[in-house]
Every structure is written in C-alpha cells, then in structure tokens.
N, C-alpha and C positions, 0 to 999 in steps of 0.2 A: 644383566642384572635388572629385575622385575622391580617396576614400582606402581605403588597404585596411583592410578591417574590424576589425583586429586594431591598427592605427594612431588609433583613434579615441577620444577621451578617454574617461573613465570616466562621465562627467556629461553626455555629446552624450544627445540625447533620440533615443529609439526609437520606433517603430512597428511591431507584429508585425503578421505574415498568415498566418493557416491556410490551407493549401490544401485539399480536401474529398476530395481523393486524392493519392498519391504521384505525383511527375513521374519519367519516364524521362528516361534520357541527353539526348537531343536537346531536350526540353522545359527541361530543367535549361541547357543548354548556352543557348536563344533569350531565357531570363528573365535568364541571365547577362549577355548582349548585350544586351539590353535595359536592363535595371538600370546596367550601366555605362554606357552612351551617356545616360541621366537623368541619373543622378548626376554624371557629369561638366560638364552644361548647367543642373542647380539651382539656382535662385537666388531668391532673396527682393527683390523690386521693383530687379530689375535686377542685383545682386549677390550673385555665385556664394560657398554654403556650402559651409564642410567636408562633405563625405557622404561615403556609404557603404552597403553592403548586404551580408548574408550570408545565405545558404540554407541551415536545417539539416534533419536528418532526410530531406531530398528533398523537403518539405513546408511548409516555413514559411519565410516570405522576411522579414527584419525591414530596417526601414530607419534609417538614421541619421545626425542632423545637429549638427552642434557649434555651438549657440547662443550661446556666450559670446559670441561679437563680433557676431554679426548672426542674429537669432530667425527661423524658421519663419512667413512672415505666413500669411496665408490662404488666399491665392492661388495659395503656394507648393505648400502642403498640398494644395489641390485639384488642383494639377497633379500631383502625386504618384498622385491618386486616379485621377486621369483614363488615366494612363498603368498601373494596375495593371487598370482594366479593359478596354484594349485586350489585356493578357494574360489576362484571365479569356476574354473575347469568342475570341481569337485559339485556345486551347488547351481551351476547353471545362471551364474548372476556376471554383471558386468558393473565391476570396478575400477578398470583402469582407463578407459575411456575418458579423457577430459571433456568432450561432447556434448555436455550435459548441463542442464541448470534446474535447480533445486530449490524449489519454494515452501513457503507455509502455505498449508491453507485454514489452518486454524493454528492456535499454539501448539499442539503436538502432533500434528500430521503435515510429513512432506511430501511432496509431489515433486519429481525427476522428471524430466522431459527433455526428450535430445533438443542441441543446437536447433538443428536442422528446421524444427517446426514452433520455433520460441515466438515470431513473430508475429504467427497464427494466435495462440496463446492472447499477447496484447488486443491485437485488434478483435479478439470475440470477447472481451474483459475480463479472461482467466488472470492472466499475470496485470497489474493494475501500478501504476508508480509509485504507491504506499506499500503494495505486497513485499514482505518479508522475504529476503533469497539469500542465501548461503553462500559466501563469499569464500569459493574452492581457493585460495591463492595464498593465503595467509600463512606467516610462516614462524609464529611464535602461541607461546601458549597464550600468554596475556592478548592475542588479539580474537581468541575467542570471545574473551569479555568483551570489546568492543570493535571486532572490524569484520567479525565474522557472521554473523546475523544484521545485514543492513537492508535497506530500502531499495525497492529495484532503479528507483530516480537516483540515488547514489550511488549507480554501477555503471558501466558500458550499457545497461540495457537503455540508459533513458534516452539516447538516441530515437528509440521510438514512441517514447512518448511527448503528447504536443507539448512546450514549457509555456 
C-alpha cells in the first residue's frame, strides 16, 4: 500500500541507498516507476504495508515501511533487495554496496566515494571535519531530520581528523 513520502509516520523504518553516481532525468523518472509499482505490491507474508520511497540529491533512494501494525519479515526485505538490483543490473549503477561514503559539497550536490579511498579524501582537504556526510545507518524517518545529515567530526570518520 503506496504512500507518499511525506505521509509516512515519524517512526516507519527506513532504508537508505547510495547510488555511486548521479541519475539523469529518465533514470530518475524508470526508479520512480519502479519504486511505486513495489511499494504499492509490498507485503509482509501476504499483507500489504504502508510504504513508501523518496529520491534525494538524484542519488539516494530510501525506502520505507510503517511497522506498527505489521513488521518487515525477511522475505519482505529480500524482496525489496531483489527489486533494487534489477535497478542496479538494468542502469548500470551500484546501490547496494555499503562501501561508500556520501558527502555535501555544497547544499545540493553529493559526492560518493568508495570506503577504500576516503582517507585520501581527508588528507588532500576534500572531505574536512565540518563537511556535511550522509549517515547511511539510520533507521527511522524522524532521524532524517536530525541524525542523518551530520558532521564528518560526528562519525567514525573523525578518527582522522587532528581534534
């Protein structure tokens, strides 16, 4: 059962997706149709949940389900999985990789960057301990308001930088 994102409690559980590039219009537009034709057939062992989906930056798809009356089984979740890498497969992008860390570099443009070369990043003063980074782990809606856009000094990343 489809709901618009913006309709969906404060407490429905999330799932983020980094994409490992931005999507253009038409890519945006087929993840849109896609997403809502899931969301509208989701169901946890036969019985359809609240969902929902939102696309920010052009680059991160989060998904979300209102578990008060009936939980996310397993199955569900896998199905979700299943359907986000016929869009990885179909578009050429990588979504499911947790590998990843996602920054601002201004208010509306993020920057993805695998694990592997984040440290580089710091020490050339790309990623900086005020830089704005996407906190993939969050797992309600309410913490997009406040836990999901923080400070790289506020993550695991400030291990690198001097305090």
């Amino acid at each position: 059962m489809y709901l618009p994102f913006n309709q969906m409690p404060d407490h429905a559980r999330v799932w983020v997706y980094q994409s490992d590039r931005k999507l253009n219009p038409d890519e945006k537009k087929y993840i849109k149709d896609v997403l809502a034709d899931f969301c509208e057939k989701w169901n946890t062992h036969g019985a359809l949940m609240p969902t929902s989906y939102d696309i920010r930056f052009d680059q991160v798809i989060i998904l979300s389900v209102d578990e008060s009356q009936l939980g996310a089984s397993g199955c569900s979740i896998d199905s979700s999985v299943r359907m986000l890498k016929e869009i990885e497969n179909k578009l050429s992008i990588d979504l499911l990789n947790q590998g990843k860390v996602s920054y601002l570099i201004d208010r509306d443009s993020l920057e993805v960057s695998p694990l592997f070369g984040i440290k580089s990043k710091v020490e050339e003063g790309t990623l900086k301990s005020d830089t704005t980074i996407l906190n993939p782990v969050i797992q309600k809606k309410s913490d997009l308001q406040n836990k999901w856009l923080i400070s790289a000094k506020e993550s695991w990343l400030n291990k690198y930088f001097a305090n």
